[in-house]
C-alpha positions in Angstrom: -4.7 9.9 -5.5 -2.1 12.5 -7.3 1.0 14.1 -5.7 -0.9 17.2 -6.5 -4.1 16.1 -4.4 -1.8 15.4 -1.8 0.5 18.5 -1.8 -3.3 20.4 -1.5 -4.6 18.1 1.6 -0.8 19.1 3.4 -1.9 22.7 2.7 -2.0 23.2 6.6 1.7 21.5 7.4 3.0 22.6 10.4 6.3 23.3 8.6 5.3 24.0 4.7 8.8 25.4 4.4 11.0 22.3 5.5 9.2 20.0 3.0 8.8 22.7 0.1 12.9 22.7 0.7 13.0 18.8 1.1 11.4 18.5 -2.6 13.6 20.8 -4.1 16.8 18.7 -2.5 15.7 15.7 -3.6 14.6 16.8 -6.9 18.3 17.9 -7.5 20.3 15.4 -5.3 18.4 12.4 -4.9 20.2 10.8 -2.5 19.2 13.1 0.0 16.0 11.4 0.0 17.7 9.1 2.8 17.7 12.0 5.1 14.4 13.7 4.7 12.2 10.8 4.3 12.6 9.6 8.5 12.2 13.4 9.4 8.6 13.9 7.4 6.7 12.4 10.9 8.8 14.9 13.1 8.2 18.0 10.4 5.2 17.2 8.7 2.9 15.6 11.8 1.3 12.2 11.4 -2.5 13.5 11.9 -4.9 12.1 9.4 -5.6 14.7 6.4 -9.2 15.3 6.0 -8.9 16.1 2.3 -7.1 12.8 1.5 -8.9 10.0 3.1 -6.7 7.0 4.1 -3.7 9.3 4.2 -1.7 10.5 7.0 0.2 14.0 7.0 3.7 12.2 7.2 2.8 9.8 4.5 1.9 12.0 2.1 5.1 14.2 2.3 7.0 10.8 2.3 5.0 10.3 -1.0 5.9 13.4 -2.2 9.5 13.6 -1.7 9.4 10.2 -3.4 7.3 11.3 -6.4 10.1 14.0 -7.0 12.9 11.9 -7.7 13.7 12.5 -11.2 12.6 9.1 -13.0 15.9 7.6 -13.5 17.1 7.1 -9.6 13.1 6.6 -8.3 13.4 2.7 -8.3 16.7 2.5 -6.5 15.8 5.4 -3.7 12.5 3.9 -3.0 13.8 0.3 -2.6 16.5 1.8 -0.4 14.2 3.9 1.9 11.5 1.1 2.1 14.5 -1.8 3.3 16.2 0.5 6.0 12.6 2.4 7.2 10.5 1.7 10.1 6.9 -0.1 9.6 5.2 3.5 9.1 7.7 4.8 6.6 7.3 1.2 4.5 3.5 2.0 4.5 4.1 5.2 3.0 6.6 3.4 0.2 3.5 1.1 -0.1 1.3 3.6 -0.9 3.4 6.1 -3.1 4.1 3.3 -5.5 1.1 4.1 -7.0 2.4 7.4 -8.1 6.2 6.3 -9.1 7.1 5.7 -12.5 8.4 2.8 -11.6 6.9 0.5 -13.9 6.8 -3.3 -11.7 10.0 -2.6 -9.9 8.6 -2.3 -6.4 6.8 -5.9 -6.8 9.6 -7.2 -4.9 8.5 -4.9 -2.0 4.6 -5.9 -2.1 6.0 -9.3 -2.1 8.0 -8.5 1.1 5.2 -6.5 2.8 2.5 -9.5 2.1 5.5 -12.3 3.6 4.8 -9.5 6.8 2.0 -10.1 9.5 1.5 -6.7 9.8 -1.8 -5.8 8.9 -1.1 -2.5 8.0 1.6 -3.5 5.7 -0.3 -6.2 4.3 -3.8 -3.8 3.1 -0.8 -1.1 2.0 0.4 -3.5 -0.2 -3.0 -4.4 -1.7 -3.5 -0.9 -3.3 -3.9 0.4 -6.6 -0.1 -0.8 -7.1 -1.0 -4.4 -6.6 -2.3 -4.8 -9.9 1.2 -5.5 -11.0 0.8 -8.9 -8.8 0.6 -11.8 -11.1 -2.9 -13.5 -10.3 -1.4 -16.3 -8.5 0.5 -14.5 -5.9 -2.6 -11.4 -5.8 -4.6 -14.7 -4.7 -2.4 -15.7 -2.2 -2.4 -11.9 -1.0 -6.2 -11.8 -0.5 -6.3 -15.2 1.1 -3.7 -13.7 3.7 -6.1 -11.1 4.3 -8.4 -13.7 5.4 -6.1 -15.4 7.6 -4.8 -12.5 9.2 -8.3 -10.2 9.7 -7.4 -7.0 7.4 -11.0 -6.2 5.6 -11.0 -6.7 1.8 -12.3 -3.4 1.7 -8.8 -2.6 1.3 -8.1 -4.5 -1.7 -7.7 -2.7 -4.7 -9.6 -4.4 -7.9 -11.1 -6.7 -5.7 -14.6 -7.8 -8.0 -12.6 -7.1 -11.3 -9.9 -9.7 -10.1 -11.3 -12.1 -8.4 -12.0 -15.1 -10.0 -12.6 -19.0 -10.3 -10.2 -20.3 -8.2 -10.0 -18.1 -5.8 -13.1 -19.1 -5.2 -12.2 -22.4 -4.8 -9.5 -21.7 -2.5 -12.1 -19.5 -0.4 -14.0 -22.4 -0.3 -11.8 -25.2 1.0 -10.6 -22.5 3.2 -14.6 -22.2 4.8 -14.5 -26.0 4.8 -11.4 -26.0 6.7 -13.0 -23.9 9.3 -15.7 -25.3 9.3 -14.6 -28.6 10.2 -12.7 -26.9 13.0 -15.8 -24.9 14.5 -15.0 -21.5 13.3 -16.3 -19.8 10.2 -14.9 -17.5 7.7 -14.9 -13.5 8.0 -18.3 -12.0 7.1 -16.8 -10.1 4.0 -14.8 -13.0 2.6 -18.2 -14.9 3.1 -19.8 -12.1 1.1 -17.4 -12.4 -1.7 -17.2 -16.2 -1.8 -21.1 -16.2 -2.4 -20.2 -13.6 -5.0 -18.0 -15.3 -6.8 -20.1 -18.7 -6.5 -22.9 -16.6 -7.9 -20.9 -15.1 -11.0 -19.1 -18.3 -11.5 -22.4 -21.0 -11.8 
């Protein structure tokens, strides 16, 4: 996804004006960000976008008022608009980080998000932007998928970075379950055998 792919799937806002005005603001002031950011839902609607699968109309213009900070000031804003936001506006931080040039400064918040048993927050997290995750704590983020029922569909990289021992921990996790009468979810079943298949 690009801010430009985006800006074309919000074609039919129900207020193009308000959020062609809320770029230019925070283009220029970036503080402003503060304000607009909570009033994208109310302005923008929060009705999925048929051109931009995944996305909803208020978290693409969140994503685009965040991808027009100027790059100096992105990093603070967008840690400052995902601390004080609600659990929608986090998601859309999530999912714009992908498009920040933030380099690994909004780690911090994937770590939050994952630390979160909100599921939504947790497969936002485990986009594209997760690949700054080091492989230990990217692990322990798909394992908390597991535990907590959000499909590894949503994980980002998923064959490329899976590995070895997260394998093994997939496996004394289905041993675990086993031994208590339940199993494992049919996808991280899928990718343990997988993995046990790559890895022999």
């Amino acid at each position: 996804m690009t801010p430009d792919r985006l800006r074309a799937a919000l074609g039919g806002a129900p207020d193009p004006d308000w959020l062609d005005t809320a770029l230019r603001h925070v283009a220029a002031e970036p503080d402003t960000v503060a304000r607009y950011f909570p009033a994208a839902a109310r302005r923008c609607g929060r009705h999925e976008l048929p051109d931009a699968a995944g996305w909803s109309a208020d978290e693409a213009a969140r994503a685009l008022l965040l991808a027009a900070l100027p790059a100096g000031r992105a990093a603070g804003q967008v840690e400052q608009v995902y601390r004080y936001g609600d659990a929608a506006e986090k998601r859309a931080v999530l999912k714009a980080l992908p498009l920040l040039p933030i380099g690994d400064a909004g780690v911090p918040l994937l770590h939050d998000a994952i630390r979160t048993n909100d599921t939504r927050l947790v497969a936002a997290a485990l986009g594209p932007y997760a690949r700054h995750l080091t492989a230990d704590a990217w692990r322990q983020a798909v394992l908390k998928c597991v535990f907590i029922g959000v499909p590894l569909a949503v994980v980002a990289d998923l064959d490329d970075r899976a590995d070895g021992e997260l394998a093994t921990m997939l496996a004394a996790l289905a041993a675990e379950r086993h031994a208590a009468g339940r199993q494992l979810p049919a996808d991280a079943t899928a990718l343990l055998d997988r993995l046990t298949i790559r890895e022999a």
